[in-house]
BANULO-642576 format. One record per residue (C-alpha): residue number from 1; residue in one letter; x, y, z. Coordinates in Angstrom, 2 decimals, decimal comma. Layout:
N
SITE pos code       X       Y       Z
SITE NUM    a       X       Y       Z
...
This chain:
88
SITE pos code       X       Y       Z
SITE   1    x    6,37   -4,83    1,30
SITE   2    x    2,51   -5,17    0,76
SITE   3    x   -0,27   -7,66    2,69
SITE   4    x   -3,59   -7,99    1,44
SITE   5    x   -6,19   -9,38    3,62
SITE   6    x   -9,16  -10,45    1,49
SITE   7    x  -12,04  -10,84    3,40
SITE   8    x  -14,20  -13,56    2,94
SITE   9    x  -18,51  -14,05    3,34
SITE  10    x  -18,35  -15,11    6,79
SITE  11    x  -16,67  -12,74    8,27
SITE  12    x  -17,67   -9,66   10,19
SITE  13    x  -20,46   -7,50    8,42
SITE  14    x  -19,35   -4,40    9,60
SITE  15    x  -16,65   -4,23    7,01
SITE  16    x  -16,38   -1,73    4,57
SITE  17    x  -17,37   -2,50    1,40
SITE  18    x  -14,48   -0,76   -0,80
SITE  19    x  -11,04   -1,77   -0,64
SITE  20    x   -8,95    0,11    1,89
SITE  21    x   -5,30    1,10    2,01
SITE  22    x   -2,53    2,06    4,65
SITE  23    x    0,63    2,71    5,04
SITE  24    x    3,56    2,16    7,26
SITE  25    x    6,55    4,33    7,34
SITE  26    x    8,81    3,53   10,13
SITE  27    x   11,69    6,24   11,50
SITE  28    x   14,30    3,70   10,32
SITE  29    x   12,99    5,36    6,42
SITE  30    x   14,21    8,48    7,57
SITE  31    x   13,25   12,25    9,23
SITE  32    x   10,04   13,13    9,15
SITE  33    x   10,04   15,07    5,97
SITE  34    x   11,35   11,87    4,09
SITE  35    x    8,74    9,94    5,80
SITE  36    x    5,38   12,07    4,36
SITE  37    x    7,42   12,55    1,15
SITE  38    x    7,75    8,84    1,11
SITE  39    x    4,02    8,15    1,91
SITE  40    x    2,25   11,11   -0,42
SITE  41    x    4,26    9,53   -3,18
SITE  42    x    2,84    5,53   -2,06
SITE  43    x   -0,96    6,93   -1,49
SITE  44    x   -0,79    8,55   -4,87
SITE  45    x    0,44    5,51   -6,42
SITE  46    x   -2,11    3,44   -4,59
SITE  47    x   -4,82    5,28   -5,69
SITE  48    x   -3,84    4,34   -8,76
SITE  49    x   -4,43    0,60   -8,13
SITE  50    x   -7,92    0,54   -6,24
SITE  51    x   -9,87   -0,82   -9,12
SITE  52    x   -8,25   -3,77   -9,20
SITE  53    x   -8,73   -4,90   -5,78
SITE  54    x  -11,37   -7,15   -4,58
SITE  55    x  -14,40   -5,31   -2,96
SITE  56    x  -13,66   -5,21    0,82
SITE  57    x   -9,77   -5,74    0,49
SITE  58    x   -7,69   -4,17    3,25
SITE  59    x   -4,20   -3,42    1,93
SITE  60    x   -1,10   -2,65    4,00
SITE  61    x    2,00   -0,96    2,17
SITE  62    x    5,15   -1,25    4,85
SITE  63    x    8,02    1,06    2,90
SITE  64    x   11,11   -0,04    3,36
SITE  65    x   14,54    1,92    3,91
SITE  66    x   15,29    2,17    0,47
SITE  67    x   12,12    4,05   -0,01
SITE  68    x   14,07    6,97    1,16
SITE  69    x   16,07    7,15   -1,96
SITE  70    x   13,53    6,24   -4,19
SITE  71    x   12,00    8,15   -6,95
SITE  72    x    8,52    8,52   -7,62
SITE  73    x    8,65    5,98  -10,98
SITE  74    x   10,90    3,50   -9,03
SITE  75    x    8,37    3,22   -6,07
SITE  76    x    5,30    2,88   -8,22
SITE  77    x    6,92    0,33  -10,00
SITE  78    x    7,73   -1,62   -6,66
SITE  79    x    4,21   -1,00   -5,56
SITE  80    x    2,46   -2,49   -8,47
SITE  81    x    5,07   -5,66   -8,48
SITE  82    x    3,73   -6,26   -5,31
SITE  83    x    0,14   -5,82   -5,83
SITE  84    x    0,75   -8,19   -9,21
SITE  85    x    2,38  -10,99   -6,43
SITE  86    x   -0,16  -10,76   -3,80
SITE  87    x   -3,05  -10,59   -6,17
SITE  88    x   -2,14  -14,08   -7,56
């Protein structure tokens, strides 16, 4: 699950000026060790995927469950489904 918050000229100046990313990983995903697994594997893929968003974009990647059992292609496929929808 991704959000993307976009945002726009009037809003605060203090924002950063290049896109930002986070992640949430929730215990229902699994022990810890699944958890980090589960989030090196997302930050790598986002890192991937910075150039294409807008300047001062804050995205939020929430992993789901499923991540747990995920392989590396499978999530960076998810991730970059998402990022197509949200960047629409």
């Amino acid at each position: 699950m991704v959000h993307l918050l976009v945002p726009g000229s009037g809003d605060r100046a203090d924002l950063p000026t290049e896109p930002q990313v986070g992640f949430v990983v929730s215990k229902a995903v699994g022990p810890a060790v699944v958890r980090n697994r589960v989030k090196r594997r997302l930050r790598h893929q986002a890192r991937e995927s910075l150039s294409g968003l807008p300047g001062s974009a804050v995205l939020v990647v929430r992993a789901l469950p499923a991540a747990a059992d995920a392989d590396y292609d499978a999530l960076g496929a998810d991730l970059r489904r998402c990022l197509e929808r949200v960047l629409r």
